[in-house]
C-alpha positions in Angstrom: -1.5 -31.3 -34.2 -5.3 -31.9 -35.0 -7.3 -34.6 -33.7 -7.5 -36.5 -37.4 -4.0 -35.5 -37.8 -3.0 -37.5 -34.6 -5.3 -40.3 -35.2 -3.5 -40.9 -38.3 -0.2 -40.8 -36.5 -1.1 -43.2 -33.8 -2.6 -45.3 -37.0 1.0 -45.4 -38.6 2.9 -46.2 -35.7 3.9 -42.8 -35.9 5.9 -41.5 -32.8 3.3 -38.9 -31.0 4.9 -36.3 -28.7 3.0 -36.1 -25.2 2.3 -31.9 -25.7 0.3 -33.2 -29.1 -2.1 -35.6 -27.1 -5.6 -33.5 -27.1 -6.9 -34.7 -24.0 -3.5 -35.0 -22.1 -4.1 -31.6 -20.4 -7.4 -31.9 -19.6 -6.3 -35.4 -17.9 -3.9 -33.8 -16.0 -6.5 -31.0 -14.6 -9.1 -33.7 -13.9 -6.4 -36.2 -12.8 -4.4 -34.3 -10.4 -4.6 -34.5 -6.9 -7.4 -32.6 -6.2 -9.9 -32.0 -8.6 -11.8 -35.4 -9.5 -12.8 -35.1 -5.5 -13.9 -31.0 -6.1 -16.0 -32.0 -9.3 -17.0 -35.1 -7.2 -18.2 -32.4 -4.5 -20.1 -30.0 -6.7 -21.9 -32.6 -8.5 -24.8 -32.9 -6.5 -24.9 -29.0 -5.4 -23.8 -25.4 -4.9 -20.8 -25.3 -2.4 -19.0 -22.8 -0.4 -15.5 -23.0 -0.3 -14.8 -23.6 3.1 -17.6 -26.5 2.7 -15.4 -28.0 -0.1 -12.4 -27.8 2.4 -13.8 -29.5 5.1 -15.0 -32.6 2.7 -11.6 -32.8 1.5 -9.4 -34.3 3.7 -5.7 -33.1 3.7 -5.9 -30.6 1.4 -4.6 -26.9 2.2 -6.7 -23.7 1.6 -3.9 -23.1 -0.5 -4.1 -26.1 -3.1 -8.1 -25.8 -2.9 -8.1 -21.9 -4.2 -5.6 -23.1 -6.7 -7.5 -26.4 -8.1 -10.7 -24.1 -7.7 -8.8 -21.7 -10.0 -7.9 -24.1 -12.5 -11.0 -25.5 -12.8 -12.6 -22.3 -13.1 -10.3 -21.5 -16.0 -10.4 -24.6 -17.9 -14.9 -23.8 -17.8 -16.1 -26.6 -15.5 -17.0 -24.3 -12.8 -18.1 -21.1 -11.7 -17.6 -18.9 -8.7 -20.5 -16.3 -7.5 -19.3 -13.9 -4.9 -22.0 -12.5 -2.8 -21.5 -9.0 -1.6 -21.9 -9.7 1.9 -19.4 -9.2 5.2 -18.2 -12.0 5.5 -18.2 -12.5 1.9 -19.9 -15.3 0.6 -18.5 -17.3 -2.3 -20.3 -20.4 -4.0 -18.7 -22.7 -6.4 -21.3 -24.7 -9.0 -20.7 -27.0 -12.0 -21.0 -25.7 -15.8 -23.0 -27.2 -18.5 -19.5 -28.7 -19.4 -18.6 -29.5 -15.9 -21.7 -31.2 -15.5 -21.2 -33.1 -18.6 -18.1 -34.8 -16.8 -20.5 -35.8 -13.9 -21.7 -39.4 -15.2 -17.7 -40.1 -16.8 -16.6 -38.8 -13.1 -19.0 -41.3 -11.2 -18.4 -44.3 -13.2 -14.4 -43.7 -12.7 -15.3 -43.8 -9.2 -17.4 -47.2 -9.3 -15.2 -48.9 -11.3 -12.4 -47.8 -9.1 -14.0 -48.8 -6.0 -14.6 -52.4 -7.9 -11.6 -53.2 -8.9 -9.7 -51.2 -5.7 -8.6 -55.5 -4.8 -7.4 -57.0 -8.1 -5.5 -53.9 -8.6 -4.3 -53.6 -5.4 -3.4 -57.6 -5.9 -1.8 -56.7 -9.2 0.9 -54.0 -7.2 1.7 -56.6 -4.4 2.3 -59.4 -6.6 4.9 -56.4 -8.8 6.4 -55.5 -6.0 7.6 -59.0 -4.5 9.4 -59.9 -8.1 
């Protein structure tokens, strides 16, 4: 389904199937565990990947090669292997990657500003 196409569905009242929601994929990339903290990373610089892993608390080299991977595929970064021993691997933002920077950080501040009401909101639920 088309962007317009859903627009008018949504508009009509229109039941929309999840797999036609144009952004819902690219919300779950950014959304998932992982990534939102490796763009977060790379928006200020270059990083190597076992720099990326020791800024990321809990995560395995496992998931990181994995969210690294998907984010590679979806275009928001790129990886440069250096032919060196040991080799030397650099992950950077695209031009479209970057262009998620300023919609990355002001999830993150309004996030961090409203971290107590929401947290509020979830105690008050859960004692009903």
């Amino acid at each position: 389904m088309s962007h317009p196409e859903l627009l008018q569905s949504i508009i009509a009242g229109d039941r929309v199937a999840p797999d036609d929601c144009p952004v819902r994929d690219i919300l779950d990339r950014i959304g998932d565990k992982w990534s939102l903290l490796v763009l977060h990373l790379l928006s200020d610089r270059t990083r190597r990947f076992t720099e990326l892993k020791n800024n990321i608390e809990g995560i395995s080299q496992r998931m990181l090669t994995v969210t690294l991977r998907g984010l590679e595929r979806d275009g928001l970064i790129t990886r440069t292997v250096h032919p060196v021993i040991p080799p030397h691997v650099d992950y950077e933002l695209t031009d479209l990657g970057r262009s998620l920077t300023d919609t990355i950080h002001n999830l993150i501040t309004w996030a961090e500003t409203h971290r107590t009401t929401i947290d509020s909101a979830r105690t008050s639920y859960d004692q009903r």
